[in-house]
PyMOL CGO cylinders between C-alpha atoms (Angstrom):
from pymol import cmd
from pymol.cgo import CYLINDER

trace = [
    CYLINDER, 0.00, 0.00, 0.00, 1.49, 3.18, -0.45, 0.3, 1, 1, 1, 1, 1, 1,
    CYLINDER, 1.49, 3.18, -0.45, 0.55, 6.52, 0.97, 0.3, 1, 1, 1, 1, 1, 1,
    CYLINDER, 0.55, 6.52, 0.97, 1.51, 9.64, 0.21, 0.3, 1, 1, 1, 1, 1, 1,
    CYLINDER, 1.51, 9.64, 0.21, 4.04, 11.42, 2.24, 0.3, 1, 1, 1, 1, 1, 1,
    CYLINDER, 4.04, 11.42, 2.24, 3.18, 14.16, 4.32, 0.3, 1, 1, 1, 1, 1, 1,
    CYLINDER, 3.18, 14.16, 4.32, 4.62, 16.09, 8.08, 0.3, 1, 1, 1, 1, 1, 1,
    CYLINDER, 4.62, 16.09, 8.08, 2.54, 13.54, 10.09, 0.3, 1, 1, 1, 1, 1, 1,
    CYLINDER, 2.54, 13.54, 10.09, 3.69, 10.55, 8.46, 0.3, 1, 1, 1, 1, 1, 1,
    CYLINDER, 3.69, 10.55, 8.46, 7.10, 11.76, 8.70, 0.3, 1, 1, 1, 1, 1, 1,
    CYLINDER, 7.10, 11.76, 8.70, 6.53, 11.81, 12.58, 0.3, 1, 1, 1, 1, 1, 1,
    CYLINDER, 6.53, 11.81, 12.58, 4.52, 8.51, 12.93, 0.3, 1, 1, 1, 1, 1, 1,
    CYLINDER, 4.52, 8.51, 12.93, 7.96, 6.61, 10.77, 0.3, 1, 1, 1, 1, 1, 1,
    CYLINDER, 7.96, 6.61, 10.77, 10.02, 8.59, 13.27, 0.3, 1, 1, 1, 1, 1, 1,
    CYLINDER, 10.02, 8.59, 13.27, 8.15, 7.48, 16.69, 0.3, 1, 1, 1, 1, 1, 1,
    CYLINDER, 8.15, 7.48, 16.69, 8.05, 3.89, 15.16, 0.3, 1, 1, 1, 1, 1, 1,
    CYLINDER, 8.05, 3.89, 15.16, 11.93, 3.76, 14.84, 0.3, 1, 1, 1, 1, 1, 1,
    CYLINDER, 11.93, 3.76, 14.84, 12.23, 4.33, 10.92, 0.3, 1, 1, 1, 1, 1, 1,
    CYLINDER, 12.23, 4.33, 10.92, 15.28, 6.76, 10.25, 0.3, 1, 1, 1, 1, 1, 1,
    CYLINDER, 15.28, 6.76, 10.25, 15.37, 7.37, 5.98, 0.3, 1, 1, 1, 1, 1, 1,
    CYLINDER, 15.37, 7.37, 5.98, 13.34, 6.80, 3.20, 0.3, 1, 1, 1, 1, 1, 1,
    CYLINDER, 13.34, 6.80, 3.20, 14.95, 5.34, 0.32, 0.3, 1, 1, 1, 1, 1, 1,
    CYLINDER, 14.95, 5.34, 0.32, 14.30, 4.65, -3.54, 0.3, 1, 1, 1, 1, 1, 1,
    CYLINDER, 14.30, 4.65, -3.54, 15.87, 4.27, -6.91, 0.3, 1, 1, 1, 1, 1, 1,
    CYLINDER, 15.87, 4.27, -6.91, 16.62, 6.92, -8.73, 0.3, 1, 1, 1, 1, 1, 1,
    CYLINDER, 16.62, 6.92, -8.73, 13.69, 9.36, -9.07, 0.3, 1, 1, 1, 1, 1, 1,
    CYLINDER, 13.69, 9.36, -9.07, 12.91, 10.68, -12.29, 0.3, 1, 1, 1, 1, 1, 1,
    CYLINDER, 12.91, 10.68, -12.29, 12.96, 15.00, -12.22, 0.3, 1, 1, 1, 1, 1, 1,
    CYLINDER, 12.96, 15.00, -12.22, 9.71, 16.70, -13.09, 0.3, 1, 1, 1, 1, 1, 1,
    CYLINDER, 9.71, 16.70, -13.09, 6.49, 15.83, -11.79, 0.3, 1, 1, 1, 1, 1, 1,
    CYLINDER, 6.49, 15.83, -11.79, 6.86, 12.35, -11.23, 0.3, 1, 1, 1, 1, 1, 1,
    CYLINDER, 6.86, 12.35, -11.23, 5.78, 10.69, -7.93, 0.3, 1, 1, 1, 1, 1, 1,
    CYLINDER, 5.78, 10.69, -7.93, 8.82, 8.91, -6.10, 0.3, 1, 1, 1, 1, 1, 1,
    CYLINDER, 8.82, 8.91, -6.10, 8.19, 6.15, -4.35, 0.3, 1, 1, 1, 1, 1, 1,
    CYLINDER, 8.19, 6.15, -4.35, 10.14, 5.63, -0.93, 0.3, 1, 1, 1, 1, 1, 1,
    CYLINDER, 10.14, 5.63, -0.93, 10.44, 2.42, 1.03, 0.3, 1, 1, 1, 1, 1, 1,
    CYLINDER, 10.44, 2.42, 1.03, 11.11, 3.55, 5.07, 0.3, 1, 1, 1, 1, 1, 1,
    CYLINDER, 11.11, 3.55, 5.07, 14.52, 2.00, 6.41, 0.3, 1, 1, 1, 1, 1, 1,
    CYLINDER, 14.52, 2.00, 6.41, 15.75, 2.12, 10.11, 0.3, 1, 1, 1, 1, 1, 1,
    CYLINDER, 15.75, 2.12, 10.11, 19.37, 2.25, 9.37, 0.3, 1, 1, 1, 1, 1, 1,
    CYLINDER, 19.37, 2.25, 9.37, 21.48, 3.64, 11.33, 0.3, 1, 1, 1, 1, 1, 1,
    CYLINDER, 21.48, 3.64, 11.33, 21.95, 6.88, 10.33, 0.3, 1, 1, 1, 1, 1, 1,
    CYLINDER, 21.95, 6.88, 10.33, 25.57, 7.87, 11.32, 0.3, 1, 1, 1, 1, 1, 1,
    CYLINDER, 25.57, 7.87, 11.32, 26.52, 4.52, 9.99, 0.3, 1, 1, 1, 1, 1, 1,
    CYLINDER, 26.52, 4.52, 9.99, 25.41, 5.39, 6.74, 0.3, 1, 1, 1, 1, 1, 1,
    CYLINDER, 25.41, 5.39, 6.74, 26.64, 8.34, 6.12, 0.3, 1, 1, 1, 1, 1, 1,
    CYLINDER, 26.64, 8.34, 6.12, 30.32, 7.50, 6.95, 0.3, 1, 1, 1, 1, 1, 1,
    CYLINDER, 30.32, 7.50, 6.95, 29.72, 3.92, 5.38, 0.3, 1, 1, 1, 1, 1, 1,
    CYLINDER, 29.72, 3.92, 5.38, 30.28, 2.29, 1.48, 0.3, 1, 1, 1, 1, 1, 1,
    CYLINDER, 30.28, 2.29, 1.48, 26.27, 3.36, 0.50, 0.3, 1, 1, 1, 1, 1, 1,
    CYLINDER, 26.27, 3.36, 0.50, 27.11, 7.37, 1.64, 0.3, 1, 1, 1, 1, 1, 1,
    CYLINDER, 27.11, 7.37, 1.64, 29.63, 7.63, -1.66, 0.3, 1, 1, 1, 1, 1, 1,
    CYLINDER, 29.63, 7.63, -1.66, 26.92, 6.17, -4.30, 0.3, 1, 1, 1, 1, 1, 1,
    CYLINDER, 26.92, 6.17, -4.30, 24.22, 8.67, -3.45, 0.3, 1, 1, 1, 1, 1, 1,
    CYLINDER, 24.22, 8.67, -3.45, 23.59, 9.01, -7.85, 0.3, 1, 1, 1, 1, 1, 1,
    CYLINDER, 23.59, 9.01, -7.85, 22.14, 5.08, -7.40, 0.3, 1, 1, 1, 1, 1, 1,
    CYLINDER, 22.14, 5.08, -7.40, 18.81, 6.06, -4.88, 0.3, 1, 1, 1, 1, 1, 1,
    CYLINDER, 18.81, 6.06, -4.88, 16.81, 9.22, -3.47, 0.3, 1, 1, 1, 1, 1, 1,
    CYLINDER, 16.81, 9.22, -3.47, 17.23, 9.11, 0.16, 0.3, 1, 1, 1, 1, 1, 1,
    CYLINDER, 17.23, 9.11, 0.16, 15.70, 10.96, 2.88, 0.3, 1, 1, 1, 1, 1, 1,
    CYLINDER, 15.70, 10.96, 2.88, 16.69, 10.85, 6.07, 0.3, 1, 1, 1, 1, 1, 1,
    CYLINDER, 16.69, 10.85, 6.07, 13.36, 11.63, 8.34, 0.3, 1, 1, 1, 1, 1, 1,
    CYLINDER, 13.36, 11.63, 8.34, 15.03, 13.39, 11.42, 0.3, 1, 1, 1, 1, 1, 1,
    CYLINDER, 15.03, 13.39, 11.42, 16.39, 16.32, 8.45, 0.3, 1, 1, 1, 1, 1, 1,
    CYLINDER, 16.39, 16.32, 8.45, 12.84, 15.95, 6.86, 0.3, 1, 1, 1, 1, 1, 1,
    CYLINDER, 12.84, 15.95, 6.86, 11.48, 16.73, 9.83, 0.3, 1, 1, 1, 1, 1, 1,
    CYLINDER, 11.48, 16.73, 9.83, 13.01, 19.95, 10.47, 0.3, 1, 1, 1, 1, 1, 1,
    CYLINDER, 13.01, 19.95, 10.47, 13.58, 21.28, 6.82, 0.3, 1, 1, 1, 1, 1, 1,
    CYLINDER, 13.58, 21.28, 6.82, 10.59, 20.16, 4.78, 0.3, 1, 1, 1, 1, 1, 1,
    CYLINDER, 10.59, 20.16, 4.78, 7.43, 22.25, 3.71, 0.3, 1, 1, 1, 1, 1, 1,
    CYLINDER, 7.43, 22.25, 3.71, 4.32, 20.32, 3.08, 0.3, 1, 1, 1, 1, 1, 1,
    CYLINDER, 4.32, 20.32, 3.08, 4.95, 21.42, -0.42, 0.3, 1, 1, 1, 1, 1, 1,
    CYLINDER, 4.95, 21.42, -0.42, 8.44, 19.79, -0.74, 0.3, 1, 1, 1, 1, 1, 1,
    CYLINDER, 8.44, 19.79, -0.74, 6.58, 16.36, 0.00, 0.3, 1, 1, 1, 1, 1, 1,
    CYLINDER, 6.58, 16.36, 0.00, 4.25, 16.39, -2.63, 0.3, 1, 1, 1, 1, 1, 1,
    CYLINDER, 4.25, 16.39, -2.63, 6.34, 14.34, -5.45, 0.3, 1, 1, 1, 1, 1, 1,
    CYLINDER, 6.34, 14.34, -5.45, 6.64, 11.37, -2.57, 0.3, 1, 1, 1, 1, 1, 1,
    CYLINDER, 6.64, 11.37, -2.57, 4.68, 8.31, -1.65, 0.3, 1, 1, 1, 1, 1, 1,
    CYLINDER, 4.68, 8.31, -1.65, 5.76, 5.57, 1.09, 0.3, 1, 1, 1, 1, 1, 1,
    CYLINDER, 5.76, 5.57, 1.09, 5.46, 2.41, 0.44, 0.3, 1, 1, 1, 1, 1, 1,
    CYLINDER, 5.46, 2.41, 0.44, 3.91, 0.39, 3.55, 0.3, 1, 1, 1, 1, 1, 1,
]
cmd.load_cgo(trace, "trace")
C-alpha cells in the first residue's frame, strides 16, 4: 500500500523507529517517487560504502525531513507500507 508522504507521516515513521526513506533513482519533473522507510542507522550510513553512491537512490533521512521540509516539498513522494 502506499501513501503519500506528508509532516505527520514523517513523525509517525520517526516514533516507530524508521530513520530514511529510500528509492531508486527518481525521475525530475512531476513524477511521484516512491520511498520504502529504512531504520538504518543513520551515522553509519553516512560514513559507510552506500554514503559515496548517493547518484544510485533518493534518500531521505526523516530526522532532516522533519526539520527542513514544507508540506509542499513532499508532494512528489509516496511511502510504500
Amino acid at each position: 500500500m502506499e501513501q503519500q508522504l506528508t509532516i505527520p507521516l514523517l513523525k509517525q515513521l520517526h516514533a516507530e523507529g524508521y530513520t530514511m526513506l529510500v528509492s531508486e533513482p527518481c525521475a525530475g519533473g512531476g513524477e511521484t517517487c516512491t520511498l520504502t522507510p529504512q531504520k538504518w542507522d543513520v551515522e553509519e550510513f553516512i560514513t559507510g560504502d552506500l554514503a559515496k553512491k548517493p547518484e544510485d537512490f533518493e534518500l531521505l533521512i526523516i530526522e532532516d525531513a522533519l526539520l527542513d521540509c514544507a508540506a509542499r516539498d513532499l508532494d512528489r513522494f509516496k511511502v510504500a507500507l
